[in-house]
Structure formats: C-alpha cells, structure tokens
C-alpha positions in Angstrom: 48.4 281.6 298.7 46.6 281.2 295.5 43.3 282.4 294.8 41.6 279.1 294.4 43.2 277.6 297.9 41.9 281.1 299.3 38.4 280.3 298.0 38.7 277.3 299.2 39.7 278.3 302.6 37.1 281.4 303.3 33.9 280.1 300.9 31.3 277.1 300.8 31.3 275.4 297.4 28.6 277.3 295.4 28.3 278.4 291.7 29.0 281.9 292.6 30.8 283.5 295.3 30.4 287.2 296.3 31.6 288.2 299.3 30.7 290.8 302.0 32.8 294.3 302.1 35.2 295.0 302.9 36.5 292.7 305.1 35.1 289.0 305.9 36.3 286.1 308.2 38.1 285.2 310.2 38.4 281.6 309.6 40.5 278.2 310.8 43.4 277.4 307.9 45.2 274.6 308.3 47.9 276.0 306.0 47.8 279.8 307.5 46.1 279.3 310.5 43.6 282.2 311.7 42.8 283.9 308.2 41.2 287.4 307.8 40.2 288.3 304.5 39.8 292.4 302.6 37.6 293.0 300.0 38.2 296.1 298.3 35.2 295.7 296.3 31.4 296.0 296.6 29.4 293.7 298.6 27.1 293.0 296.0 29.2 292.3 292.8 32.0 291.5 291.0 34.4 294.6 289.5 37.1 293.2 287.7 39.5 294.1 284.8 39.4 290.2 283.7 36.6 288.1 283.2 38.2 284.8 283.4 35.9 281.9 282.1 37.1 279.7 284.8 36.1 282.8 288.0 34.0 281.5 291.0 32.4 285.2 291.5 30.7 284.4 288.0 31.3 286.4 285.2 31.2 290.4 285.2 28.1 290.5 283.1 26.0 289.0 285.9 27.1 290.7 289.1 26.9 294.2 288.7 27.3 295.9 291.8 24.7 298.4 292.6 26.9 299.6 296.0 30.0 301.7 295.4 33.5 300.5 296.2 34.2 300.9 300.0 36.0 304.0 300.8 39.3 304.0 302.7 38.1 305.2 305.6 35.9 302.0 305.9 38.5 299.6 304.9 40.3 301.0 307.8 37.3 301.6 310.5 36.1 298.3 309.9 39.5 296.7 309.8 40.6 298.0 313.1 37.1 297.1 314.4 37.6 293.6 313.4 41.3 293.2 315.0 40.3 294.6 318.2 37.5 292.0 318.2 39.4 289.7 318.0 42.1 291.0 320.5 39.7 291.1 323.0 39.0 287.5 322.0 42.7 286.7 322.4 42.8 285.0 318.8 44.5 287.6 316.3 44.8 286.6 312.3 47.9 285.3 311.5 47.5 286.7 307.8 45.3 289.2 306.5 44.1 288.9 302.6 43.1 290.9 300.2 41.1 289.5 297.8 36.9 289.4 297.4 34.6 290.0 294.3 37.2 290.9 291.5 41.0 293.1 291.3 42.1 294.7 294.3 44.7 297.0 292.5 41.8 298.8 291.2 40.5 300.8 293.7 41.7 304.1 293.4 43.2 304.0 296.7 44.6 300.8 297.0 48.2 302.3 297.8 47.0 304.1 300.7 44.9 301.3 302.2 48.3 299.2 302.1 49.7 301.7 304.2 46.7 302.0 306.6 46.3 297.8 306.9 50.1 297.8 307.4 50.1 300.3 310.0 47.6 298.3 311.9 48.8 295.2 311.9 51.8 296.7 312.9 49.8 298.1 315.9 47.2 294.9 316.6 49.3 291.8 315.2 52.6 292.4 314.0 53.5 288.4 313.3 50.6 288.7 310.8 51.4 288.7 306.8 50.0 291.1 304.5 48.9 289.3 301.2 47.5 290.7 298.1 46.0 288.6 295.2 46.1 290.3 291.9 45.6 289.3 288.1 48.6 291.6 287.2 46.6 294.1 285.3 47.5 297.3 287.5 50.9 296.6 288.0 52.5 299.4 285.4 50.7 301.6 287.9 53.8 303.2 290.3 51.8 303.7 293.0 50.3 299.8 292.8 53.9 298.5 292.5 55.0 300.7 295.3 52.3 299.3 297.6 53.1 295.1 296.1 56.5 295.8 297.0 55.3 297.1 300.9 53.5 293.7 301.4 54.7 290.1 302.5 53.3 288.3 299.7 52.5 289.7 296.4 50.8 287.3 294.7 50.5 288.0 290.7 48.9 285.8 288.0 50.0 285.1 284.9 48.3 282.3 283.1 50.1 281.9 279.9 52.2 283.7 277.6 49.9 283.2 274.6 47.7 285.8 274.2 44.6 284.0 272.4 44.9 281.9 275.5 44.6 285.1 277.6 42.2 287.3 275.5 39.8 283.5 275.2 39.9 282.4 279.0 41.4 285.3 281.2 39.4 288.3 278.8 40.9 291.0 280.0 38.5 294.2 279.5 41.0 296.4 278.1 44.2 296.5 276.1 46.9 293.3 277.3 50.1 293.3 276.5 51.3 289.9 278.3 55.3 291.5 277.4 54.7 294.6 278.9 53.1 292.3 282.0 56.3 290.9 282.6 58.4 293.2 282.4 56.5 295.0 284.9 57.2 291.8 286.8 60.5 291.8 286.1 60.9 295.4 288.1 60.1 293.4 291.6 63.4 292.0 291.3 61.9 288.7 293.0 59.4 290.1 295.6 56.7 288.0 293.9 54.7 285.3 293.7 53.5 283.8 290.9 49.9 281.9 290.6 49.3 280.2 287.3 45.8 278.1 286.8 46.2 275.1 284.8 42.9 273.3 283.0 41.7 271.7 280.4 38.4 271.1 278.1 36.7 272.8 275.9 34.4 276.1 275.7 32.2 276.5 272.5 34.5 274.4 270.3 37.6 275.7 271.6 40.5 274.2 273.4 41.1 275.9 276.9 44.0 273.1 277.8 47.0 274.7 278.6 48.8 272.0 280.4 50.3 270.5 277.1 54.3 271.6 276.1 53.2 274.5 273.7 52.5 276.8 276.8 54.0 274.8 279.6 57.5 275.6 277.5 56.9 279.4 276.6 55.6 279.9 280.2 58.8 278.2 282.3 60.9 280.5 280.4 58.7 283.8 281.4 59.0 282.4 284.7 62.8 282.1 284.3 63.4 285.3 283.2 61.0 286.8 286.1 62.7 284.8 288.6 59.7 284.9 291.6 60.7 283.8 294.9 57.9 280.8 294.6 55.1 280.0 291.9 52.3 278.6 292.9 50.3 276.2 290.1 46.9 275.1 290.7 43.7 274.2 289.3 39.9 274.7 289.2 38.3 273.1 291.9 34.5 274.4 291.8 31.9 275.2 289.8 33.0 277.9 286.9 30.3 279.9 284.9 31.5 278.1 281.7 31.0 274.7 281.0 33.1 272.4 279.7 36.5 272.9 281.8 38.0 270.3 283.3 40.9 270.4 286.0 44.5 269.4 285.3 45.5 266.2 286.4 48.1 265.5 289.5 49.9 264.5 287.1 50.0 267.7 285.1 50.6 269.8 287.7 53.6 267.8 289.6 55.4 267.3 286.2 55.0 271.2 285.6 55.8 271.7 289.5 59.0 269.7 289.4 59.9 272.0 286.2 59.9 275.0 287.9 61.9 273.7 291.1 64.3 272.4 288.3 64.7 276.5 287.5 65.9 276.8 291.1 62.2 278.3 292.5 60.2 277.0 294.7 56.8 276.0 293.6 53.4 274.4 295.1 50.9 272.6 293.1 47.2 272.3 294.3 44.8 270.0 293.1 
C-alpha cells in the first residue's frame, strides 16, 4: 500500500494532514477492507528525516510538534484498547499501518513496538497484515531491518537514483547516500516493497519531472538489481506545500508500470 493510496484511504483532502497518536481509524477500504492505522509520531506535528516538497503533512519547518513521541507502552495500551473495541464490535482490522505525521523507523523503539503490534494481532486478529511505510532512511539500522523483515509488508521508497533529484524534492535532513540505500535494500533478499512517486512541473525554476527516460532508465535497473517482490508507482493526488507540481499522466505511469512487470515484478500504478 503506498503512502498516497493510504492518505487517500484514512484522510479528507486538506492542504495538511496531521494525524492523531498513536493510532487512528479504523476505516472502510475497498482495496484492504477494515484499515487501522499507527502513528509513531506526535499528535501535533510532523518528525521526519525527509522533507519531501511533494508531503501532505506539510513541510517540517511548519509542524513542529510540541508533544513528545508516544512511548511504547502507549503504542501498545492504546493498540490493544482499540482491537478489543472493535472485538467487542465483531469487526476486527484486516491490516494494521504504520504510518502518520513523518518516518516511523525513527522512533527509538520502533523494533520493539513491531514485536508488541505483532504479538497482538497474533492474539486479537491473526488474518490481519502488519505494514510499515518508510522513506528508507533507517534501514542500515540492524535493529530497523530486523523488525521490516518481521512484518507482512515492508514498504520502502525510493524515488530516484539521482541524487540532485533526491537532495531537491525528497531533502533528506542528513547525509544520503542513495548506493548505500540500496544495498541496504538489497540485504531483504526480496521481502520488500517498493513505492516510487512519479511527478512533474516545476519548483522555483527547476524541473521536478522524473517521469522522462533519464531517471525512468537508471531507476528500473536499481529496481532490477533489488529485485522487490512488487513496486508500487504512484503519483500526487492532493494539495503539496509547493506549488508548481503536477501529477504524472496515466500514461506515464502504465508505460513505467508495464516496464517493471517486463523485469518479472509485479507492479501497481495509482493515479
């Protein structure tokens, strides 16, 4: 599931979405059904180790949280809270998310909240997947790789392979070595999902399109050599906090789609 169809699914179409902490939902997805979402994060703004130019929680500058990041103890209280709720209710979540107002992987216990979400799914709805949305930043981290490799659908971003693209549009806010990224990729031997956001436009005079052949080319070959079970290509679909971006065509995105099921992986486009 990529991080815009999960915007889509859990938020109203606004300029800038913050969520509550640290969990939110349930709601109705026609894709995946009864939807529970986890926000690592804090209720009342955005920590994130990118500031992407395209981000629906607005850019880092403008949300700083005031709150502190929800312990584990409260990730897990108010988790179990929520699935007994809704076991009383007789309508369990048939996938639980983790995703909210910025990078997951950074809280500096997101390996042992893994363990405590699995554990209770395991205990309140065991059909449910465990899915993680993350920019890729923390994967060199053992202990984050060791928890992505515990959960159904580790879902990892990688934009590009250029890295003015990345340092332009994604802006990470420390040191990004897009190699090292996928290499660290490369370790999950397939248990991954890649999400790649395709646009175009311009922002302050500069190009941000990187649907044309010199990163479409450079970027099928990363995915090649990563060899994910699915990638997942999509586009922006709301209101970003720059102006001047512009989605990729259908037409982009299914000739870039049918590129990547050419490399033998299944792929999704979403417009």
């Amino acid at each position: 599931m990529s991080i815009l169809n999960f915007l889509r699914t859990f938020a109203p179409r606004m300029s800038t979405i913050i969520y509550p902490s640290p969990v939110f939902g349930p709601v109705h997805s026609r894709r995946l059904g009864i939807s529970l979402g986890i926000n690592l994060l804090p209720p009342d703004g955005k920590v994130c180790s990118f500031d992407c130019i395209y981000c629906e929680c607005g850019f880092n500058a403008d949300h700083r949280p005031q709150q502190p990041l929800p312990t584990r103890d409260l990730v897990a209280l108010r988790l179990e809270e929520k699935l007994r709720q809704m076991a009383d209710e007789g309508q369990l979540p048939d996938v639980l998310t983790f995703a909210g107002n910025g990078e997951p992987t950074c809280h500096p216990h997101f390996a042992e909240i893994i363990g405590d979400t699995i554990g209770l799914r395991d205990r309140y709805c065991p059909q449910a997947k465990v899915s993680v949305l993350s920019n890729s930043t923390m994967i060199h981290r053992r202990e984050v790789h060791d928890a992505l490799m515990r959960v159904d659908n580790n879902i990892l971003k990688l934009d590009t392979v250029d890295a003015d693209y990345i340092n332009n549009v994604d802006r990470p806010n420390a040191a990004y070595d897009v190699r090292a990224v996928i290499e660290h990729m490369k370790a999950f031997g397939g248990h991954l999902v890649i999400q790649t956001m395709f646009m175009r436009g311009e922002v302050e005079g500069r190009s941000v399109d990187n649907t044309g052949e010199h990163y479409v080319a450079p970027w099928l070959d990363a995915v090649g050599e990563i060899a994910p079970r699915q990638v997942m290509v999509y586009t922006i679909d709301r209101e970003t906090p720059a102006s001047g971006l512009l989605k990729a065509t259908p037409e982009q995105l299914n000739a870039i789609r049918d590129r990547v099921i050419a490399l033998g992986i299944p792929c999704t486009a979403s417009y």
